[in-house]
DOLUMBA-201475 format. One line per 3 residues: number of its first residue (from 1); for each residue x, y, z negated of C-alpha. Coordinates in Angstrom, 2 decimals. Each point is the difference from the previous one (the first is absolute). Layout:
residues N
NUM = X:Y:Z; ...
end
This chain:
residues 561
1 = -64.69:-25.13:25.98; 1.33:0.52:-3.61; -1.82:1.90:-2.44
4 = 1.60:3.70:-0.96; 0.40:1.35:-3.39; 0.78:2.48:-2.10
7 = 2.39:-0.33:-3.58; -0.96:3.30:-1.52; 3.56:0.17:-2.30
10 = 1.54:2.18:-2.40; 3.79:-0.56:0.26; 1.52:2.99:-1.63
13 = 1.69:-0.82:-3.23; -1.26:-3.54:0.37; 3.52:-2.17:0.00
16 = -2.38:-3.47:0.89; -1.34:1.78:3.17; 3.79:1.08:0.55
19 = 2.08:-2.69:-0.83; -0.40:-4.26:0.45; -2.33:-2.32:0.94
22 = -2.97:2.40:-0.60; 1.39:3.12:1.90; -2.49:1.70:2.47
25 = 0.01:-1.78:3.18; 1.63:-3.38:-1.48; -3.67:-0.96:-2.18
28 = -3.70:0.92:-0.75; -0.74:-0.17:-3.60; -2.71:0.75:-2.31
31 = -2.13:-0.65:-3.48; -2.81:-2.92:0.72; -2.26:3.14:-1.68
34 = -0.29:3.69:-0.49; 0.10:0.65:-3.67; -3.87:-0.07:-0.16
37 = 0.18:-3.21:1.08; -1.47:0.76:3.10; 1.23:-1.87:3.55
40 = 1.70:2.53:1.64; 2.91:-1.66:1.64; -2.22:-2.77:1.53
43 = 1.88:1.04:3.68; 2.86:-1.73:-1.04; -1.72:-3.41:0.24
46 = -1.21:0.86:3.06; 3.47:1.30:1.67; 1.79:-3.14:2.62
49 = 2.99:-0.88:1.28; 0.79:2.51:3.58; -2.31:2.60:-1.97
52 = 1.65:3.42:0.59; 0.46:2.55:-3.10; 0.63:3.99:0.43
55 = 1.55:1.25:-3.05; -1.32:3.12:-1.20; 1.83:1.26:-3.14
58 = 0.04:2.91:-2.62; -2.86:1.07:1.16; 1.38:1.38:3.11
61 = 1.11:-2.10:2.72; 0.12:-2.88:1.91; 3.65:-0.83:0.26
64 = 0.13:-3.35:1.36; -1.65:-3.38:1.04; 0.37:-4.00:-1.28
67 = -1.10:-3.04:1.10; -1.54:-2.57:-2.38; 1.85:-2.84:-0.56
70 = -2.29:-2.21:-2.24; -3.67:-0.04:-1.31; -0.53:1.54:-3.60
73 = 1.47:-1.85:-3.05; -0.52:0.44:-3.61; 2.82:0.83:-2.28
76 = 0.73:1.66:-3.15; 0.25:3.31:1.07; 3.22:2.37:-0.39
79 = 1.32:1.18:-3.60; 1.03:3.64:-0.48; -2.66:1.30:2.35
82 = -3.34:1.84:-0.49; -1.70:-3.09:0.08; 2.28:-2.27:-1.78
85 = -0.30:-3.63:-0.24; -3.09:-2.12:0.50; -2.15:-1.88:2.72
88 = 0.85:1.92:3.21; 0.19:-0.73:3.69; 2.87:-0.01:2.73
91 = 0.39:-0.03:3.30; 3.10:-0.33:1.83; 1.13:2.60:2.17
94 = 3.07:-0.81:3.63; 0.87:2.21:2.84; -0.21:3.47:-1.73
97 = 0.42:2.94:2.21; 0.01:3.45:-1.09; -1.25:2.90:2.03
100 = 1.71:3.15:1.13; -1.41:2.30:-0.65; -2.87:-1.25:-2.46
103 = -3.37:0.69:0.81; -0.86:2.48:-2.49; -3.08:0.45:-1.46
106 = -1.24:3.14:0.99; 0.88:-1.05:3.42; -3.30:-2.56:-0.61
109 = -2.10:1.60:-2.17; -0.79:3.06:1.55; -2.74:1.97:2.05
112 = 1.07:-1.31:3.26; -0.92:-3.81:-0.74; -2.93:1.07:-3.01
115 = -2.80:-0.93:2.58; 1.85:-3.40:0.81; 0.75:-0.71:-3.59
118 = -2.96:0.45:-1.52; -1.74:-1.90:3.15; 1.57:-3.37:-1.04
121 = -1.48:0.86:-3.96; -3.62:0.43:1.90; 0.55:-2.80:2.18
124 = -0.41:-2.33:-3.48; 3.94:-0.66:-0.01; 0.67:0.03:-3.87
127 = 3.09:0.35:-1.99; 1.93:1.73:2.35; 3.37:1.99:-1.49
130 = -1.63:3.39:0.05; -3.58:1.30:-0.96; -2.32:2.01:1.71
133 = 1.89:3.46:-1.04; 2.96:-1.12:1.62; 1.38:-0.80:-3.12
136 = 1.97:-3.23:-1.56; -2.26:-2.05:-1.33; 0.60:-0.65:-3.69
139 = 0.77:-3.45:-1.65; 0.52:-1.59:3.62; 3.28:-2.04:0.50
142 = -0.32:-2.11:3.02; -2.71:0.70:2.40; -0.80:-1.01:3.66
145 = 0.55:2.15:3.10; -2.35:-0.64:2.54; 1.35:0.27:3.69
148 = -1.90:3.24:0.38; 2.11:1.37:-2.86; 3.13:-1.30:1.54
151 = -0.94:1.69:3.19; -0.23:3.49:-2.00; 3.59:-0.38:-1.92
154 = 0.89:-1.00:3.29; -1.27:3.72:1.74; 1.42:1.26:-3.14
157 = 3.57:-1.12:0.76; -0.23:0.59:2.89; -0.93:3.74:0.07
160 = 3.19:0.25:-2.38; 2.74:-2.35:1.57; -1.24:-0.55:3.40
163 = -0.39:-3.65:-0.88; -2.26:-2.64:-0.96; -0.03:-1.66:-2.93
166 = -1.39:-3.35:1.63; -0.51:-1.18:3.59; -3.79:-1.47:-0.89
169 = -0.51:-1.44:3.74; 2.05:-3.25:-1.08; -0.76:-2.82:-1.56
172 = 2.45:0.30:-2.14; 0.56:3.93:-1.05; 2.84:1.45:0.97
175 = 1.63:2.17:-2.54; 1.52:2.73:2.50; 0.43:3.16:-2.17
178 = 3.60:-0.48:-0.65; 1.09:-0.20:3.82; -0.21:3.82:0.79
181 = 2.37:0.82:-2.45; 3.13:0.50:2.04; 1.15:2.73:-2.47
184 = 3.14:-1.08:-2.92; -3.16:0.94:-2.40; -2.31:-1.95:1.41
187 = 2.85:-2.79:0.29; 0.64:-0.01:-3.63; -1.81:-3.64:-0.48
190 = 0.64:-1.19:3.83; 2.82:-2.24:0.99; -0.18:1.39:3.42
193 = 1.20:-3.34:1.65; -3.07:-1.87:-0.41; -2.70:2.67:0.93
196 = -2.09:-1.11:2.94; -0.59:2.11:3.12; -4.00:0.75:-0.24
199 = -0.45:-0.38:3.52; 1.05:-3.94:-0.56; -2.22:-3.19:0.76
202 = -0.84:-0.85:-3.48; 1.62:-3.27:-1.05; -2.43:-2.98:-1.35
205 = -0.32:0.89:-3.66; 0.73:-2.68:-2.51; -2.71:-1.90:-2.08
208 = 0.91:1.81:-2.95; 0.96:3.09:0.96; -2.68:3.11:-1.21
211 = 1.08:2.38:2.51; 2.19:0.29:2.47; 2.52:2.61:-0.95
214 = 2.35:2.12:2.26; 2.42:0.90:-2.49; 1.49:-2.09:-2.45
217 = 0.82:1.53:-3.90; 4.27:0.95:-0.26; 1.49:-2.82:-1.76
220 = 2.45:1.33:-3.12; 2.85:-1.30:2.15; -1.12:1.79:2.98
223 = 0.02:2.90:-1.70; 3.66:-0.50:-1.72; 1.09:-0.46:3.48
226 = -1.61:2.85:0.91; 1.71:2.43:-3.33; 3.69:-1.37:1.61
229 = -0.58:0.55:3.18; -1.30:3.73:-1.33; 2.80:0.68:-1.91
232 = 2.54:-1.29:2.36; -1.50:2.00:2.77; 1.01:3.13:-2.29
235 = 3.30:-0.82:0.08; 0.20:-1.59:-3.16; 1.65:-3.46:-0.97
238 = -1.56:-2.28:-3.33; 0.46:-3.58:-0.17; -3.54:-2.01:0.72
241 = 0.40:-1.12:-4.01; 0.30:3.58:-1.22; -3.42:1.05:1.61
244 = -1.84:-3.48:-0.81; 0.88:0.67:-3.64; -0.87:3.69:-0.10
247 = -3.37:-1.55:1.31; -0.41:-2.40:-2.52; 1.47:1.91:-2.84
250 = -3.23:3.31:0.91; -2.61:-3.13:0.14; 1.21:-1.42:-3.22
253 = 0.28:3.42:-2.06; -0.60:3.71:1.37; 3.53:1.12:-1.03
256 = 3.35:-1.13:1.07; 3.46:1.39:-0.77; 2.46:0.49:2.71
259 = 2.84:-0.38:-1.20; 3.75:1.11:0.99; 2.84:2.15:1.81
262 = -1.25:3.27:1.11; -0.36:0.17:3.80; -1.43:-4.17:0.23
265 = -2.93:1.12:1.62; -2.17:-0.66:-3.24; -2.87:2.73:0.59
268 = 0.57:-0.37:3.73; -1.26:-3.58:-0.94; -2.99:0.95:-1.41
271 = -0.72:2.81:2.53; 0.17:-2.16:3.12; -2.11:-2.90:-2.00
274 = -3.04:2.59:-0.31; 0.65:1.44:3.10; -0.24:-2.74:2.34
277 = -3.41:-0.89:-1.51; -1.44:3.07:0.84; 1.15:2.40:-3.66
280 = 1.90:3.22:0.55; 0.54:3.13:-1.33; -1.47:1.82:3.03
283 = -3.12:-2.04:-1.20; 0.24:0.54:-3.91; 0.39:-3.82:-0.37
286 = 3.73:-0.02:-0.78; 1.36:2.49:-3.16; 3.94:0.19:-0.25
289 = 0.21:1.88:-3.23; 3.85:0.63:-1.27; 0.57:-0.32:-4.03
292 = 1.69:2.20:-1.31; 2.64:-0.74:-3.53; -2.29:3.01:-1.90
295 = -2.76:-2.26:0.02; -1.20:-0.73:-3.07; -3.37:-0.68:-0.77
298 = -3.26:-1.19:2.54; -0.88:3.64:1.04; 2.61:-0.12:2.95
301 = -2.83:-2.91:1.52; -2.67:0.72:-2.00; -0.22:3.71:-0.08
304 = -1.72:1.28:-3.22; -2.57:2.33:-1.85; 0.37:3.77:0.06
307 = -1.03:0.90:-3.72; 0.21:3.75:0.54; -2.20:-0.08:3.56
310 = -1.69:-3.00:-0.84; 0.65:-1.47:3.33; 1.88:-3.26:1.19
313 = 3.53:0.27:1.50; 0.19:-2.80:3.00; 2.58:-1.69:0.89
316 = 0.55:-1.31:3.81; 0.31:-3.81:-1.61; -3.16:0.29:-1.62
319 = -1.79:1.61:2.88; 1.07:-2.78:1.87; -0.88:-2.43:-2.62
322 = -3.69:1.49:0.05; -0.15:0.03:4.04; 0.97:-3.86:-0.58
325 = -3.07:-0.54:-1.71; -2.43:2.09:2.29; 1.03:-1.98:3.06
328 = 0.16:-3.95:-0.81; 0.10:-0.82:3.23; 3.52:1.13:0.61
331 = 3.57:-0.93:-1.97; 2.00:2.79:-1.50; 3.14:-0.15:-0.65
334 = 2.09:1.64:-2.35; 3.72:0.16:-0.06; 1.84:1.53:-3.43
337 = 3.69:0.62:1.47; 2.79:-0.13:-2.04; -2.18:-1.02:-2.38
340 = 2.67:-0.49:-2.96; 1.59:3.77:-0.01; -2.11:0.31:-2.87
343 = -1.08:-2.57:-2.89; -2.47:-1.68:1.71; -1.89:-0.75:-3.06
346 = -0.47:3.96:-0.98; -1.91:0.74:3.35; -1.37:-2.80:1.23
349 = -1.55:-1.68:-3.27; -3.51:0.04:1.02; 0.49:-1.83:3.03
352 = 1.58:-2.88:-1.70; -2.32:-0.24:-2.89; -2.48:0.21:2.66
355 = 1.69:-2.79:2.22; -0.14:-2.53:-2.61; -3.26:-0.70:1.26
358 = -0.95:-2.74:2.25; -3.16:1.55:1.52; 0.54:3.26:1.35
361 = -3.61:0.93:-1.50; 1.90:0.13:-3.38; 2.77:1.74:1.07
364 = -1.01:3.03:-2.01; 2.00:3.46:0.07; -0.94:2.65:-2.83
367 = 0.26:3.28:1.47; -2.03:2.27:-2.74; 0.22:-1.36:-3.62
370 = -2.81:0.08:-2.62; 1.16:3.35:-1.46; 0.35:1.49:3.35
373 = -3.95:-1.01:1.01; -0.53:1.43:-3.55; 1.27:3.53:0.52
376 = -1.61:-0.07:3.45; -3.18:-1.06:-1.57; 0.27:2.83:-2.28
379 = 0.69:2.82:2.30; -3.13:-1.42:2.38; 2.61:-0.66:3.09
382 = -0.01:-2.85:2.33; 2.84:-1.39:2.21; -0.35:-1.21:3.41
385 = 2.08:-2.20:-1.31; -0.26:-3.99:-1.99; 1.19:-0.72:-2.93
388 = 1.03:-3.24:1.22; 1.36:-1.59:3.65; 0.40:-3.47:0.55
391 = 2.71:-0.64:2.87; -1.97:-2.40:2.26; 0.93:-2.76:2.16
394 = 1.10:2.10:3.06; 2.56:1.75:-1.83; 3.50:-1.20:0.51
397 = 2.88:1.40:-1.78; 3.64:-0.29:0.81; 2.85:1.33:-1.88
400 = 3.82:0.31:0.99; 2.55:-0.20:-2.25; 3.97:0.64:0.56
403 = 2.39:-2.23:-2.29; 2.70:2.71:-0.68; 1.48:1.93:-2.85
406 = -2.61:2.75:1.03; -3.18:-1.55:-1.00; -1.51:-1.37:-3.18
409 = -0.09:-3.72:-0.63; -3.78:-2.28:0.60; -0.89:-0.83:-3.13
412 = -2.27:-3.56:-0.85; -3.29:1.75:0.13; 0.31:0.59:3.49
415 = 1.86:-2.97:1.61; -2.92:-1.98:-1.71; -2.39:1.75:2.49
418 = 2.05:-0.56:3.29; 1.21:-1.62:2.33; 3.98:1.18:0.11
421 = 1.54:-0.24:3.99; 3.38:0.89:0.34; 1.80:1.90:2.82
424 = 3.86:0.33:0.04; 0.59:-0.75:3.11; -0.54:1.29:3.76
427 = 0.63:-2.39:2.87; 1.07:2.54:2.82; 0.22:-2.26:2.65
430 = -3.68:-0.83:-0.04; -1.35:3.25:0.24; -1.76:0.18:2.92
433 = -0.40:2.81:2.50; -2.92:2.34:-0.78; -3.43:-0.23:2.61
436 = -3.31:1.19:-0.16; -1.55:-3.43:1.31; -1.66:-0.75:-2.44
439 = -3.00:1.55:-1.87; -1.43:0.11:-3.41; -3.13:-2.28:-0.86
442 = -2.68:1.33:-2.53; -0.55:-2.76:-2.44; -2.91:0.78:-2.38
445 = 0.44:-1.15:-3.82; -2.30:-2.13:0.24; 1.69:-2.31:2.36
448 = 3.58:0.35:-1.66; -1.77:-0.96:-3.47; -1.35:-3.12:2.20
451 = 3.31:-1.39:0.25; 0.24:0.01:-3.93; -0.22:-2.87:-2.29
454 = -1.29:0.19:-3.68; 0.52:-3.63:-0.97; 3.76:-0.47:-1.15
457 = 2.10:-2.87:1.61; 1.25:-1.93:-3.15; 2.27:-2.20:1.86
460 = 2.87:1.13:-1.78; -1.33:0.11:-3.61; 1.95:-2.41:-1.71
463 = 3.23:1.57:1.75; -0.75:2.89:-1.26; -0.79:-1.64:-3.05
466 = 3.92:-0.81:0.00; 1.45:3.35:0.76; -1.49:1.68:-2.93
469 = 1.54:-3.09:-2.00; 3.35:1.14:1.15; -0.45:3.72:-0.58
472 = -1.13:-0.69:-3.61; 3.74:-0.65:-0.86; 0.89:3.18:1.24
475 = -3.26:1.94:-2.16; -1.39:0.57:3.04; -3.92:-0.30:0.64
478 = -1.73:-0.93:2.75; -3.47:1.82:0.00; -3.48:-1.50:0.74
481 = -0.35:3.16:2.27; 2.86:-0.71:2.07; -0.49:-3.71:0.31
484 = -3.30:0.25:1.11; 0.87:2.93:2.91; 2.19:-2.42:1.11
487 = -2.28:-2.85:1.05; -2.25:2.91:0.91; 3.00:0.66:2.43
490 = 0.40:-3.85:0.93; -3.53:-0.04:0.75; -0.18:2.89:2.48
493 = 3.22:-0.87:1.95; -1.69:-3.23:0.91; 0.47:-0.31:3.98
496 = 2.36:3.13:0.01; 3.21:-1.40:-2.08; 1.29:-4.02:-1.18
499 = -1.41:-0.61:-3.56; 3.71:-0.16:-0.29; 0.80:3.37:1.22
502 = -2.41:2.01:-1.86; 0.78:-1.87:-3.18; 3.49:1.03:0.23
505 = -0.87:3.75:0.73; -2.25:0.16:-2.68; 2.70:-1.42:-2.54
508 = 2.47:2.30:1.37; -2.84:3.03:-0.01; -1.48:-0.84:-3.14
511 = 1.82:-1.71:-2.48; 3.77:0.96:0.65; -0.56:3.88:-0.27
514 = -0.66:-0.94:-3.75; 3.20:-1.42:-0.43; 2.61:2.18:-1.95
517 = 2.25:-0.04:-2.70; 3.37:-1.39:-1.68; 1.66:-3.61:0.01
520 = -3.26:-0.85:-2.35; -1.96:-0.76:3.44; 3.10:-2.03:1.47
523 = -2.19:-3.14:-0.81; -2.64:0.78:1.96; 1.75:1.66:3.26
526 = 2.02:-3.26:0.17; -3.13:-2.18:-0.45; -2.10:2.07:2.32
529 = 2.79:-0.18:2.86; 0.05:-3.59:-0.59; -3.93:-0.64:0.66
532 = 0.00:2.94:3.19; 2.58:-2.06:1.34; -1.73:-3.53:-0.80
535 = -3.16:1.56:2.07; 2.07:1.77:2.51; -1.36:3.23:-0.62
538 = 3.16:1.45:1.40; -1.34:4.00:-0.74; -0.53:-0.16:-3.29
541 = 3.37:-2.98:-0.14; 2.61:3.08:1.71; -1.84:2.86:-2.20
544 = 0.75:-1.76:-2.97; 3.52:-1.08:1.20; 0.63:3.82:0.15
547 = -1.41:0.16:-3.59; 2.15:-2.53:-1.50; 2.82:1.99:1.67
550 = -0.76:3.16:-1.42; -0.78:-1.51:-3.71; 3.74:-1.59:0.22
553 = 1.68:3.41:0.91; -1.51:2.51:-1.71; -1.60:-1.76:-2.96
556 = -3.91:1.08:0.67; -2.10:-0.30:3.02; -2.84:1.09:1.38
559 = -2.27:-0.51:3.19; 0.93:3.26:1.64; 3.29:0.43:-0.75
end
């Protein structure tokens, strides 16, 4: 039988244990030493491959389970973290499975399993993940769990779910906690098709296999298929490349622009997209807030400080900012509609300062200034209230914008900071019928970050290379920040879209909204056609057909015109 054990993890605000090769569940890693020197990561020698991990993070929970792939090996460690570079150890991490609900910590530590708990301490069992309080026991990272411990978080799940963690009475354990959950919740990580019935002959394990598991993790194409088939079964219609690249666009940056006619179905879009993965507005996941042209500075999102009562005026997008970073475990998404009735710029500068960040740990929002803190200072008042919010991870912001003589135009600052999809047209004869067939499933952050990539695909460097050549002529730049989102793009369409495909979208998304001006950029329209067409990037080719058009008429063009 495999060894258990348990990864005692922070993962909050930590983009190595979020993102990559190093994400919780993919890999075990650690420092060879403590910083006193001492050896207290010596269980990661000892780990094997079939071992089974429980992953107990923030302090809080147990929210899933790994097999190891490989014994330890040494490596340099990870840069940017807590520990930073130097002689560490890693263990590779397959098969991760998440649970649903987690098994929380005060559903272990408590007065119901003290006697139990503190047995297996008297019993001469050492370095266990708790200490004789029933408390977490300090400067412990991976520790074993004996089979009597597994037996306890296995009454403990029980007691909550109704199911057991692990069937023990194999030879192989049988991870069946995931198999009661018949519920679209409890679904959210299930692709229901390959969930075994329990009352089933077990089949002969494989050599390699850890455990034998009864549910298999959603693949990110499972759960595409799933957002269509949602969306359809509302009654609404969008081409399979419209909601792969509204995907890929929210993994690549937390703000996209939807961009068109009124009445496209551009917040409907974003509505349906949190809504079939379990984030409503019955559930406080999903905020539709309406700009309005008066708009015009951040106190409309922000709210602001009441200098005669001393107390700070909320807005609803920062309360739902601040419930985004209470509750990690769940995505939030926020939808700015008609999001260019006022200068965007005026109200929503914060935000894109804020969103020049790559990590979302720096994505810092100043809500009281020094002078404010000062006069509060002075007058002996506190705020329930920071000074600061960061917008996290799970926060995903959408903004709609109509192109019409109503609205105001996007200016540079904040095309560079989104994706741009356009919708001017509504194919009628595809709408399907509405049904209620099919159900929402509750996909936890955690598992949507999982299907990000932080390493950029750089296949297309030297074409891009060659673009910002050609818009040179025409005193047009091509920014590092925008060349570097797209290959961030390219990387996390991989298996979704063609390289070919998402190249072309991202040209079309990212580069052509820059274009404008008088027969000075002539040049480079006709020399940009001219490669599209070479590559057969036949978007970005006809968009810049209709450019050339426009130029020759009128004299001046730009994107949205």
């Amino acid at each position: 039988m495999p060894n258990f054990w348990i990864e005692k993890t922070l993962v909050r605000r930590r983009d190595d244990r979020i993102h990559g090769e190093y994400a919780l569940g993919k890999a075990l890693w650690s420092p060879q030493k403590g910083k006193d020197g001492a050896d207290i990561y010596h269980f990661m020698r000892e780990v094997e491959p079939g071992d089974i991990v429980l992953h107990f993070i923030d302090n809080a929970e147990i929210t899933g389970v790994s097999t190891v792939q490989s014994k330890m090996e040494e490596f340099g460690g990870v840069a940017n973290t807590q520990w930073g570079e130097g002689p560490s150890y890693l263990v590779r991490l397959r098969d991760f499975v998440p649970l649903n609900p987690p098994l929380k910590r005060d559903m272990i530590l408590n007065e119901r399993y003290k006697s139990r708990l503190q047995g297996l301490i008297n019993s001469g069992i050492k370095n266990l993940f708790y200490n004789r309080e029933l408390n977490l026991r300090q400067g412990s990272y991976l520790t074993p769990a004996p089979r009597t411990l597994i037996e306890i978080l296995n009454d403990a799940y029980r007691e909550e779910t109704g199911s057991l963690l692990f069937d023990l009475n194999r030879e192989i354990p049988t991870l069946v906690a995931l198999q009661a959950l018949s519920t679209p919740l409890g679904a959210h990580i299930i692709d229901s098709r390959v969930i075994e019935n329990s009352s089933s002959e077990p089949s002969d394990p494989s050599e390699d296999s850890a455990f034998e598991m009864k549910s298999a993790p959603m693949t990110e194409k499972a759960l595409l298929d799933h957002i269509k088939q949602y969306i359809e079964a509302k009654g609404y219609y969008f081409d399979e490349e419209t909601i792969y690249n509204y995907h890929i666009c929210l993994k690549t940056r937390p703000f996209v622009i939807l961009a068109g006619v009124s009445g496209t179905g551009k917040s409907k879009l974003s509505q349906l997209y949190a809504e079939a993965i379990g984030y409503t507005r019955k559930n406080d996941h999903y905020l539709r807030l309406p700009v309005r042209p008066s708009w015009d500075d951040d106190r409309y999102l922000l709210g602001y400080l009441n200098t005669i009562t001393n107390e700070y005026v909320t807005e609803s997008a920062l309360e739902f900012l601040i419930q985004a970073q209470r509750d990690e475990h769940s995505l939030f998404f926020l939808c700015l509609d008609e999001m260019n009735l006022a200068h965007v710029e005026y109200y929503f500068s914060q935000f894109l300062s804020a969103l020049e960040e790559e990590h979302p740990q720096d994505r810092e929002i100043i809500l009281l200034g020094r002078k404010a803190q000062e006069v509060l200072t002075s007058k002996k008042k506190t705020l329930d209230m920071p000074s600061s919010i960061t917008i996290p991870a799970n926060f995903l912001l959408a903004g709609t914008i109509n192109v019409d003589e109503t609205t105001q135009p996007l200016s540079d600052k904040v095309m560079d900071r989104a994706n741009t999809i356009e919708f001017f047209t509504v194919n009628l004869e595809k709408i399907p019928s509405k049904s209620q067939t099919r159900e929402p499933m509750r996909v936890s952050a955690h598992i949507w970050q999982s299907y990000q990539s932080s390493e950029p695909d750089t296949s297309y460097r030297a074409l891009l290379i060659e673009i910002s050549q050609i818009l040179l002529k025409g005193d047009i730049g091509l920014g590092y920040r925008v060349a570097r989102e797209i290959e961030m793009y390219l990387a996390n369409s991989k298996d979704i879209l063609t390289p070919e495909v998402a190249f072309d979208l991202q040209v079309k998304q990212r580069i052509l909204p820059h274009i404008r001006g008088t027969e000075v950029i002539k040049e480079s329209l006709d020399d940009l056609l001219g490669l599209m067409e070479k590559y057969n990037f036949v978007r970005s080719a006809k968009r810049l057909q209709k450019m050339q058009e426009r130029l020759r008429r009128d004299g001046y063009v730009n994107f949205w015109q």
